[in-house]
C-alpha positions as CSV (number, residue, x, y, z in Angstrom):
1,X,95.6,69.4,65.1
2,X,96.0,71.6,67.8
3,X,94.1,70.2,71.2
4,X,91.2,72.3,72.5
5,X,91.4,73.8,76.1
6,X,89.0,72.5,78.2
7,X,86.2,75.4,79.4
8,X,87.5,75.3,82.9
9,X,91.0,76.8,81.3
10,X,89.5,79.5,79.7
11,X,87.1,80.7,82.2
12,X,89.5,82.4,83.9
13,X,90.6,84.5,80.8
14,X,87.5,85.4,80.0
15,X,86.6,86.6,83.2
16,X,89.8,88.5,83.2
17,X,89.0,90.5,79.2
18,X,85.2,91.1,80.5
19,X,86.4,92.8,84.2
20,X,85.2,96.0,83.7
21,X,84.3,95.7,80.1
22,X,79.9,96.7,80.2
23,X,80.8,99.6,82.6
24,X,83.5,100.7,80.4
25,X,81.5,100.9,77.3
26,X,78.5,102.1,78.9
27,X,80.2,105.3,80.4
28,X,83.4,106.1,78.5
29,X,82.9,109.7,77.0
30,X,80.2,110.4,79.7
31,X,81.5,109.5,82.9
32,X,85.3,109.7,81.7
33,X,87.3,109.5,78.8
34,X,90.7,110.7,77.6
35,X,92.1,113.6,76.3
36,X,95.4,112.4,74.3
37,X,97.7,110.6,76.7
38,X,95.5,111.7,79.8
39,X,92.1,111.1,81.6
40,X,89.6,113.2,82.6
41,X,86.8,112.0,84.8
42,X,83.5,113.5,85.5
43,X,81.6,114.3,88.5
44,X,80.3,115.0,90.7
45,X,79.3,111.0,91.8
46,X,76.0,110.7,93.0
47,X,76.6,107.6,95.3
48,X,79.2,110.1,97.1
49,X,77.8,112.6,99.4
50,X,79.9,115.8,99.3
51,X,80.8,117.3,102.6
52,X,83.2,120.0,104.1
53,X,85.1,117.3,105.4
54,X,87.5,116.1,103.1
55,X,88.1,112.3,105.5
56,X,84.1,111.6,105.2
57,X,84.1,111.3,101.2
58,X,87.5,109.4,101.5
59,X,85.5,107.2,104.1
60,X,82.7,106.7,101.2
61,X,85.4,105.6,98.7
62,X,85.7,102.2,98.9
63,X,82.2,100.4,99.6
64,X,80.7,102.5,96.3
65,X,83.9,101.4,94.1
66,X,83.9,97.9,95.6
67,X,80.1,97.9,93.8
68,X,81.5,98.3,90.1
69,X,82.0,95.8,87.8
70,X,85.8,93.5,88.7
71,X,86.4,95.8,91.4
72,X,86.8,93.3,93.9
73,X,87.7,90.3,91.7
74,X,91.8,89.5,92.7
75,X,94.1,89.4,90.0
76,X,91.4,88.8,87.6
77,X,90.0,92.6,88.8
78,X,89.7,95.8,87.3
79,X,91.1,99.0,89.1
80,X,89.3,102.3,89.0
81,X,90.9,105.6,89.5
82,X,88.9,108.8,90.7
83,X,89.6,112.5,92.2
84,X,88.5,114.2,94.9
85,X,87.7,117.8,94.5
86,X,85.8,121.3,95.3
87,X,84.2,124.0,93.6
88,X,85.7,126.8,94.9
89,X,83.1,126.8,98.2
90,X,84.5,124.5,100.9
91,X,82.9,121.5,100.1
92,X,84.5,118.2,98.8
93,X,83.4,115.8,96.0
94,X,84.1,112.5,94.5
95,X,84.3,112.4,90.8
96,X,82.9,108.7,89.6
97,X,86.0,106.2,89.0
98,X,87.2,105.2,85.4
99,X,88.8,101.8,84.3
100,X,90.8,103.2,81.7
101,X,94.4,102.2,81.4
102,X,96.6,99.4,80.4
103,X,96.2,95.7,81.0
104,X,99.3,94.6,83.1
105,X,100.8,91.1,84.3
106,X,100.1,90.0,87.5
107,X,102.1,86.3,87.8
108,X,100.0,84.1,85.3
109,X,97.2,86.6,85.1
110,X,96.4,89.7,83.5
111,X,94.9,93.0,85.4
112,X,93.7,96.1,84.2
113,X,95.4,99.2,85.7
114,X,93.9,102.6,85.6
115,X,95.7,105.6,85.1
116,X,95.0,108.8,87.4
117,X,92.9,111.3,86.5
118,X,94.2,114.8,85.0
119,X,91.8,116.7,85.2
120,X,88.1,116.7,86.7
121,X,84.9,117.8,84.9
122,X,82.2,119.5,86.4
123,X,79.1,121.1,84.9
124,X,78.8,123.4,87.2
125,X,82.0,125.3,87.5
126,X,85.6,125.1,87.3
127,X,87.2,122.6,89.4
128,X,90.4,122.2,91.8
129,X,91.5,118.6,92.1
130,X,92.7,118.0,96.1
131,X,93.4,114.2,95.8
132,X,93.6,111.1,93.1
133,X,92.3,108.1,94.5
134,X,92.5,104.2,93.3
135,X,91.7,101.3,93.9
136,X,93.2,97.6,94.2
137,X,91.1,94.2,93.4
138,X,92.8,91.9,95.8
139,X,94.2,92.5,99.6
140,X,96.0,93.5,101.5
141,X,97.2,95.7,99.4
142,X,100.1,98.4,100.3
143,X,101.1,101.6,98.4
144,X,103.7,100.5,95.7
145,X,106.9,102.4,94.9
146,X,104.7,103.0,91.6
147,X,101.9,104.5,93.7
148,X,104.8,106.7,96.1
149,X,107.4,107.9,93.4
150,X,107.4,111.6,92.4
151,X,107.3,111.5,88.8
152,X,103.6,109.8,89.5
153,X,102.4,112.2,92.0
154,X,99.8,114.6,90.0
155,X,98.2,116.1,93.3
156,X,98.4,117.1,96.7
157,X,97.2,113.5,98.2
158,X,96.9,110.2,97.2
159,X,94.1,107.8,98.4
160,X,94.3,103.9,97.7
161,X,92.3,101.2,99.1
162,X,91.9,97.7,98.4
163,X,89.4,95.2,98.5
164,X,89.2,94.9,102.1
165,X,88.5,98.5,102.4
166,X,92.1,99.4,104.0
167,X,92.5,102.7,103.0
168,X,95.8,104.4,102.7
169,X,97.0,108.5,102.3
170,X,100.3,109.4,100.5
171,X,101.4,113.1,101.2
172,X,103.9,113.4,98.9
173,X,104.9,117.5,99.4
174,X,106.8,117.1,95.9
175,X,107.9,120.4,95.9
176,X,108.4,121.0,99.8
177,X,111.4,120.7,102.0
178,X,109.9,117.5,103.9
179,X,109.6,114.0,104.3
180,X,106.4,112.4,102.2
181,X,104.1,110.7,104.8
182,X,102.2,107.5,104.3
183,X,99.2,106.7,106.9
184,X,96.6,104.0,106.9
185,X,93.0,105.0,108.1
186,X,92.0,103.2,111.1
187,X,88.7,103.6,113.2
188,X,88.4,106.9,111.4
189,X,92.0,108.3,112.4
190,X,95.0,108.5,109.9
191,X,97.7,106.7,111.5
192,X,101.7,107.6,110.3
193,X,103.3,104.3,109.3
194,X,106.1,105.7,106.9
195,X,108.3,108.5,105.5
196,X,109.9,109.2,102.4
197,X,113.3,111.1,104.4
198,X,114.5,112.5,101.6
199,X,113.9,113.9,98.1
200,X,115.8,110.6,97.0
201,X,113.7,109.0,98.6
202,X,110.7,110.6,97.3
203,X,112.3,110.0,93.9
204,X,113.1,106.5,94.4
205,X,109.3,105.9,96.4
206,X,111.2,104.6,99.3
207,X,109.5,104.4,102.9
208,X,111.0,104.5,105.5
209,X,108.5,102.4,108.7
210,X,107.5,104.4,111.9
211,X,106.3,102.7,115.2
212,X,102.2,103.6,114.6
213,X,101.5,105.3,118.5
């Protein structure tokens, strides 16, 4: 007979299949939802005020994420992927984040990892997608070669930020003659802390460390 776990064992397994889970099934086809191997997302998110000033919804980001369900819960945690975007008029929203992805090994845990959005959807008119943005369940938390190689890059900017609210901007110019450029947000300044040099580089999601001034 094979010996029962004790409930201490299991709790952290459970925890880890529920991260996520009500929101998930409460929103999926309303809020976001996929289109064969891709993800739209819906917005534009209410808890996100829109403004002309692209930096003040990225400032936004994180405390409204940090609010869903496993978003700040370590290994154990659920990641949510978003975009930012206009209308057309000047003005920048946030669409609302989705947890869909794949559930990925994190030492002797398991963590669910969201995949970028392709596309946003808005009610009110077409949409053009400036930014994807993501978040992480434990800090600190860098940008990952995943997060900086070109094959991944599906917009102009990338935004990730982790539990701790350290929020970081990947400029990858894909398709540009020029170093990608990674900053970190501090006291409402981006500050330069790498560069991809090359297109290798940006192939490869290699940084290169600059002396922050």
């Amino acid at each position: 007979m094979r010996a029962r776990l004790p409930l201490r064992w299991l709790l952290p397994v459970w925890l880890s299949a529920c991260a996520g889970s009500a929101y998930r099934v409460n929103n999926e086809g309303r809020l976001f939802g996929r289109t064969g191997n891709t993800v739209w997302v819906q917005g534009p998110w209410e808890a996100i005020q829109p403004s002309r000033d692209v930096d003040e919804v990225i400032d936004q980001l994180c405390p409204a994420i940090m609010k869903l369900e496993g978003a700040a819960a370590n290994d154990l945690g659920q990641e949510y992927c978003g975009a930012i975007y206009s209308l057309g008029e000047g003005v920048y929203y946030a669409s609302h984040g989705s947890p869909l992805g794949k559930t990925v090994p994190v030492g002797s845990t398991r963590r669910k990892q969201c995949t970028p959005p392709s596309r946003v959807v808005d009610a009110r008119g077409r949409t053009s997608t400036l930014a994807d943005y993501h978040s992480h369940p434990w800090a600190p938390s860098p940008l990952s070669i995943f997060d900086l190689k070109n094959d991944n890059q599906l917009w102009f900017i990338r935004i990730q930020f982790d539990r701790g609210c350290t929020v970081m901007k990947y400029l990858p110019y894909r398709h540009a003659p020029r170093p990608g450029e990674v900053y970190v947000r501090r006291n409402g300044t981006w500050i330069l802390m790498g560069l991809l040099e090359s297109d290798l580089d940006k192939d490869l999601g290699v940084v290169t460390p600059v002396e922050a001034k």
